[in-house]
C-alpha positions in Angstrom: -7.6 22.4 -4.7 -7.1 18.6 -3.8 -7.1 18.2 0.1 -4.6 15.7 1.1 -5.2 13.6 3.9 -3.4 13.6 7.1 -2.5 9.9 7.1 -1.3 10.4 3.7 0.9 13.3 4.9 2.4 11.2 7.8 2.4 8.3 5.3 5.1 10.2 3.2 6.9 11.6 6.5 7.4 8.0 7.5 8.7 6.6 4.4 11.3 9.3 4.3 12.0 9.4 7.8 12.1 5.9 8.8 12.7 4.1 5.8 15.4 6.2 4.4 14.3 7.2 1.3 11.1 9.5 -0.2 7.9 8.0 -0.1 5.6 8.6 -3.1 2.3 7.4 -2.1 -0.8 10.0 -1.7 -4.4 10.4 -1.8 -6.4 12.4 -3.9 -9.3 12.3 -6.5 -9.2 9.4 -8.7 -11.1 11.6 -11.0 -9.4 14.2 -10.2 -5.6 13.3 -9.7 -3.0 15.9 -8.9 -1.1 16.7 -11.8 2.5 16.1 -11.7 5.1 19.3 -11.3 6.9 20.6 -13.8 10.2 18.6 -12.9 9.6 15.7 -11.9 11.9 13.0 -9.9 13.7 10.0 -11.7 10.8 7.2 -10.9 8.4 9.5 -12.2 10.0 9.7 -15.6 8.7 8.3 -18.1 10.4 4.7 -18.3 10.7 1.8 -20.9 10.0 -0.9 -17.5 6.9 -2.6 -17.7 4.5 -3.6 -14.8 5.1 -7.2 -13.3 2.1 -8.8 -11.4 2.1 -12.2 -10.0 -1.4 -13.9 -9.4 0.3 -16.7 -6.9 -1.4 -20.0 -6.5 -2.0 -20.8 -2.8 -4.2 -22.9 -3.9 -7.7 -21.7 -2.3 -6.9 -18.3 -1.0 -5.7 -15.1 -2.8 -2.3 -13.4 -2.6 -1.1 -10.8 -5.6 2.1 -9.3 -5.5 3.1 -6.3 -8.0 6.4 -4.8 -8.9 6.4 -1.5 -10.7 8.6 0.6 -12.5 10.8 3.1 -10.3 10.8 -0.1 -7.7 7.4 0.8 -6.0 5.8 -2.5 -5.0 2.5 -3.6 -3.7 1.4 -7.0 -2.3 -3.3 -7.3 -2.0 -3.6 -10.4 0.2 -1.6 -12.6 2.0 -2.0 -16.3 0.9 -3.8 -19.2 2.8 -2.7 -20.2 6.6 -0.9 -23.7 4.7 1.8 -23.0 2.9 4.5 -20.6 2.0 4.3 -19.5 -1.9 3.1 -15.8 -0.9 5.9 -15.5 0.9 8.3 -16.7 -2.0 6.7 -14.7 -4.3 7.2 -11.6 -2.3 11.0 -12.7 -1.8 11.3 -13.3 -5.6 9.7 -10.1 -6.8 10.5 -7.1 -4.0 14.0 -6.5 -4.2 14.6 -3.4 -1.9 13.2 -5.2 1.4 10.0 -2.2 1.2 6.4 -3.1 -0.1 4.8 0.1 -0.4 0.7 -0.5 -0.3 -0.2 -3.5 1.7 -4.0 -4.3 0.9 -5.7 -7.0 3.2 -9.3 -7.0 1.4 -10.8 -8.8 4.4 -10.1 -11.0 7.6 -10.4 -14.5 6.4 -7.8 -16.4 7.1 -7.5 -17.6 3.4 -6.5 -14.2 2.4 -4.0 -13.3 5.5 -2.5 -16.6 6.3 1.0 -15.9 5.6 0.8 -12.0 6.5 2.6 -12.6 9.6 6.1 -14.2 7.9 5.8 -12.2 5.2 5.9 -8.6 7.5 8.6 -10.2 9.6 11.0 -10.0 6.6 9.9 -6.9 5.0 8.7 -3.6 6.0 5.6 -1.9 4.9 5.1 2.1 3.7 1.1 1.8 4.3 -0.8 -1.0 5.2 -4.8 -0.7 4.3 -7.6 -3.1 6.0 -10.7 -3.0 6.7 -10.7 -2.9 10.9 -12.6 -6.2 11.2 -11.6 -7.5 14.4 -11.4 -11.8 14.9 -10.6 -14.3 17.2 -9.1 -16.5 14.3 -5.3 -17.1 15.1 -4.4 -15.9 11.7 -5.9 -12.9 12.4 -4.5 -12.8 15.5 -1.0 -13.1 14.3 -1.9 -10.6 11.4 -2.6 -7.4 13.6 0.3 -8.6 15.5 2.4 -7.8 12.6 0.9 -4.8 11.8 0.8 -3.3 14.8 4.5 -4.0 15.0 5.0 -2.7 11.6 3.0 0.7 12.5 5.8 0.8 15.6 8.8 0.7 13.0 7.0 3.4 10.7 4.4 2.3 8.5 1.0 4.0 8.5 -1.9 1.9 8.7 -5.2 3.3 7.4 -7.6 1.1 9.3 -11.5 1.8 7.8 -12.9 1.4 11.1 -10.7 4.8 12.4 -10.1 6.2 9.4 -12.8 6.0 6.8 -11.7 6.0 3.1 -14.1 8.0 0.0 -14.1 5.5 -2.9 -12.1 7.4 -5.8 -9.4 8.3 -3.5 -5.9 7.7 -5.4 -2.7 5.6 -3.8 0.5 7.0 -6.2 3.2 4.2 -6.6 5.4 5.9 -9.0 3.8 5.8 -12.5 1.3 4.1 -11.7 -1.6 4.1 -9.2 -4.3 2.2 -6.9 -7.4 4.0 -6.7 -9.5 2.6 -3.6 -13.1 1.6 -4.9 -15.2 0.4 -2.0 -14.2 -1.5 1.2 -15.9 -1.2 4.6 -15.4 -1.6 8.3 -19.1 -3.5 8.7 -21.8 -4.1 6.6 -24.5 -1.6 6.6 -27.8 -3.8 6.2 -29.6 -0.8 4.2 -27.4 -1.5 1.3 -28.8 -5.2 1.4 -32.6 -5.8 -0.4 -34.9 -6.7 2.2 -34.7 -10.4 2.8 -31.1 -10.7 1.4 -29.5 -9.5 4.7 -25.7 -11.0 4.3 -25.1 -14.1 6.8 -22.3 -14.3 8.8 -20.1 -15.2 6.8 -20.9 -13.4 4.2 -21.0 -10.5 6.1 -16.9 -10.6 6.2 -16.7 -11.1 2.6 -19.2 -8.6 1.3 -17.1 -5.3 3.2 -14.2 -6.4 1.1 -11.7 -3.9 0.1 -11.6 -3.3 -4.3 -9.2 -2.0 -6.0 -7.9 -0.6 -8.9 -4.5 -0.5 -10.0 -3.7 1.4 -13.3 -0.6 1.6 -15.5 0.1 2.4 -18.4 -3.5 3.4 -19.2 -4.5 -0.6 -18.5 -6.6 -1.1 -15.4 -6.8 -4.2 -13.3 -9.7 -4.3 -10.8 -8.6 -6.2 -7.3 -11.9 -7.6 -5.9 -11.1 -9.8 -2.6 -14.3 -11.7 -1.7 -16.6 -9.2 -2.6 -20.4 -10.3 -3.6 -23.1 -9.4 -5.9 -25.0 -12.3 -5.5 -26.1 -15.5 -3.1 -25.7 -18.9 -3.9 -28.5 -20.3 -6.5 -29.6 -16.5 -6.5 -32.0 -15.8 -9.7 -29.5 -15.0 -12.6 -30.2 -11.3 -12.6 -29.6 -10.6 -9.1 -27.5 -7.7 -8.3 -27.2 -7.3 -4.9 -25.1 -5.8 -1.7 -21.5 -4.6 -2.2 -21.4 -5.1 -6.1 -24.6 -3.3 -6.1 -23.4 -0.2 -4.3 -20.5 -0.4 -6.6 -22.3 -0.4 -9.7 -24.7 2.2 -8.6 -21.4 4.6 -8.2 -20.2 3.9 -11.7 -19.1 5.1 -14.0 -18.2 8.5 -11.5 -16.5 6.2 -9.4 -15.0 3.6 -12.7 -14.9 -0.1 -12.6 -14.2 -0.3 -16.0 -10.8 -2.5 -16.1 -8.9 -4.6 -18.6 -8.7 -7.6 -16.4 -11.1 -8.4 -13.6 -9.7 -10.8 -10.5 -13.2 -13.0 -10.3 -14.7 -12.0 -7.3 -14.4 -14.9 -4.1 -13.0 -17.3 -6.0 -15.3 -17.6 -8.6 -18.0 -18.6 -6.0 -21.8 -18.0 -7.5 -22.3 -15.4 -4.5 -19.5 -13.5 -6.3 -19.8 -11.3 -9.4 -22.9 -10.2 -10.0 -24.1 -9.9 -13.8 -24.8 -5.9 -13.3 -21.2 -6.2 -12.0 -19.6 -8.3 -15.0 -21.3 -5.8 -17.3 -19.7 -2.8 -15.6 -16.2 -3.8 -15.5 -16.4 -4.9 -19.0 -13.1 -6.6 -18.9 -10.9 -9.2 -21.6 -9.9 -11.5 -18.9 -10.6 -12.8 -15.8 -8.5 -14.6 -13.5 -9.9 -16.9 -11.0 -7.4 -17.7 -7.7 -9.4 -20.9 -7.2 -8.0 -24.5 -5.4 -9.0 -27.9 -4.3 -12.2 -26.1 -2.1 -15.9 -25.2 -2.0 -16.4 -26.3 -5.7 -14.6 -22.9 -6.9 -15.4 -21.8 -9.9 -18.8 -22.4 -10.2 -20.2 -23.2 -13.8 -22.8 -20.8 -13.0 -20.3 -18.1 -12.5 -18.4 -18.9 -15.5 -21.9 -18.7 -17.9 -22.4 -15.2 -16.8 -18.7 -14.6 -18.0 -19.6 -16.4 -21.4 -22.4 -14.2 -21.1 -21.1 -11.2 -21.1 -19.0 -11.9 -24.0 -15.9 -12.8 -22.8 -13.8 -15.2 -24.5 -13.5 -18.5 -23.0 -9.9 -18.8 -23.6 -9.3 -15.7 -21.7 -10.6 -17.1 -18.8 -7.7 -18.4 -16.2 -8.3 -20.4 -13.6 -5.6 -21.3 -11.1 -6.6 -24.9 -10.1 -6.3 -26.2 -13.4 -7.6 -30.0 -13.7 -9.2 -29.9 -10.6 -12.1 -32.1 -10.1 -14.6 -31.9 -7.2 -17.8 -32.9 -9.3 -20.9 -31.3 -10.1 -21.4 -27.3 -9.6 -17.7 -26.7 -10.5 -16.9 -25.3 -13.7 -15.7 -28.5 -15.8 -13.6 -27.1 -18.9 -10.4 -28.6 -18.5 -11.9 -31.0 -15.8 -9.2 -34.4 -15.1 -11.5 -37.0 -13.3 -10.0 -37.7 -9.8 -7.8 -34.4 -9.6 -7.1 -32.7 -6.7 -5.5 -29.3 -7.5 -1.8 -28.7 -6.0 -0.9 -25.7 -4.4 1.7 -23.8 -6.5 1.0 -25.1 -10.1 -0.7 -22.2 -11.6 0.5 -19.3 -10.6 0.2 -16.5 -13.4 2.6 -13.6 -14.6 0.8 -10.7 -15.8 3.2 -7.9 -17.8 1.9 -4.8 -19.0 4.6 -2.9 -21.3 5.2 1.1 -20.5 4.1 1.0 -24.1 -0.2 1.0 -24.1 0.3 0.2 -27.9 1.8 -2.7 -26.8 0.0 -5.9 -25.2 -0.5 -7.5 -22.1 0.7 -11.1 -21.6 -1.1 -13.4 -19.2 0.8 -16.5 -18.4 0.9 -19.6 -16.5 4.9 -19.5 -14.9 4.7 -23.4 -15.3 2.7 -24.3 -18.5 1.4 -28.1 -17.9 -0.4 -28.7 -14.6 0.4 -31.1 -11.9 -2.7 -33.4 -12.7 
């Protein structure tokens, strides 16, 4: 029998209690999932709905925001510290004021930036992170809002009190996120001697990865995780991505469509890792920073087989000179924020197909 956790048991208490209506996250076995009773509620049924996922372009940062059938939302990352399109997005796509499953991968400000705004205006089921403390304001201002979203009802499954097993299964309604790897700290024996992470990729490598599955289609969430360092030989496979891959495929990271890991960055997916996931596409939430994506990254893509064409970037045009992948390259282009944001739709149909698409189709450059 499947042993529920407590937080997942107060997770569903909450929901109900506080927010008025029944929860339907839980956590179990991803390989192993609880079957579903005999009768089963009305956002369980089987519905013709599809899944709506929004890759938003906050230029270099990450925020994804999903709507799924039965209203069951999710939102992995928070946006950069300038701007407000996370924000919009969430207004745009979460209709019932509730996100479900908050995911904050990591503490960079990059990736929590607009956290703050966004919790002010809606309220959260369960919010996931890794624990990391910082003295950043944008962190600051995040745990602010979660904490004051843990007072109005939400759980908060923080991985430095409450330690997660990878496999373990979020339920949103039809579909799912199963939690893959994420840590509070980096544990240097998972690092090949003379690779120890620096600092700052020490807050990238504990990332939280996730997969989300509906519909039998798989998207794997990745954060700044790495499987590499900068310039590393082209076979490296190294730290988180390494762990990852040494866990597969009894913990799977086979997915349809793989979010390239830190922005496309060389330090990010790993070939071992690339080869593991096996995906169609790859979407890269890169801006005007740090050279992001890096051609280097983009060969091992090509090298794995993947199609060029389903490769999407999200600073389209962008030119910051050698290093940076240069398909699509405009000389003197500085990549806007909110210009390439991407709609993902996956039908309730698996016979049918996915469509990736750019919400506005020509660039600003």
């Amino acid at each position: 029998m499947i042993k529920i956790r407590l937080a997942a048991i107060i997770c569903v208490l909450a929901l109900a209690a506080c927010r008025g209506e029944a929860g339907s996250i839980y956590l179990g076995s991803a390989n192993d999932a609880p079957e579903l009773p005999s009768t089963i509620s009305d956002d369980m049924a089987p519905s013709p709905d599809g899944a709506a996922i929004r890759f938003v372009d906050v230029g270099p940062g990450l925020c994804v925001v999903g709507r799924l059938p039965g209203g069951h939302d999710f939102l992995y990352d928070a946006g950069h510290w300038v701007g407000s399109n996370c924000l919009a997005a969430v207004r745009e796509l979460v209709t019932d004021g509730l996100i479900e499953l908050v995911v904050i991968s990591h503490s960079d400000a990059d990736h929590i930036g607009e956290l703050d705004d966004i919790l002010a205006e809606f309220d959260a089921g369960m919010i996931l992170h890794t624990g990391y403390e910082r003295d950043t304001t944008s962190w600051q201002n995040a745990e602010a809002a979660i904490q004051a979203q843990e007072a109005r009802g939400a759980t908060i499954i923080n991985l430095a009190d409450t330690p997660l097993v990878p496999g373990e299964v979020f339920g949103l309604g039809q579909a799912q996120a199963v939690f893959i790897a994420g840590w509070p700290e980096w544990d240097e024996s998972y690092s090949d001697p003379g690779f120890i992470p620096e600092a700052a990729e020490r807050r990238n490598v504990i990332s939280i990865v996730m997969r989300i599955e509906f519909a039998g289609r798989r998207l794997l969430l990745t954060g700044d995780t790495i499987g590499r360092r900068l310039d590393d030989v082209p076979g490296a496979c190294r730290d988180a991505q390494a762990v990852m891959v040494g866990r597969h495929p009894a913990i799977s990271l086979d997915a349809d469509i793989l979010l390239s890991a830190h922005h496309g960055g060389d330090n990010g997916d790993a070939a071992c890792f690339i080869e593991a996931v096996s995906p169609q596409d790859v979407i890269i939430s890169a801006g005007h920073a740090h050279r992001h994506p890096r051609l280097s990254t983009i060969e091992r893509y090509l090298a794995a087989g993947i199609d060029v064409d389903r490769i999407y970037r999200m600073d389209r045009g962008d030119d910051e000179g050698a290093g940076e992948w240069d398909t699509g390259r405009i000389p003197g282009c500085s990549d806007s924020r909110g210009d390439d944001t991407l709609d993902i739709s996956i039908p309730a149909d698996p016979n049918q197909t996915i469509s990736i698409a750019y919400v506005d189709p020509v660039p600003a450059c």
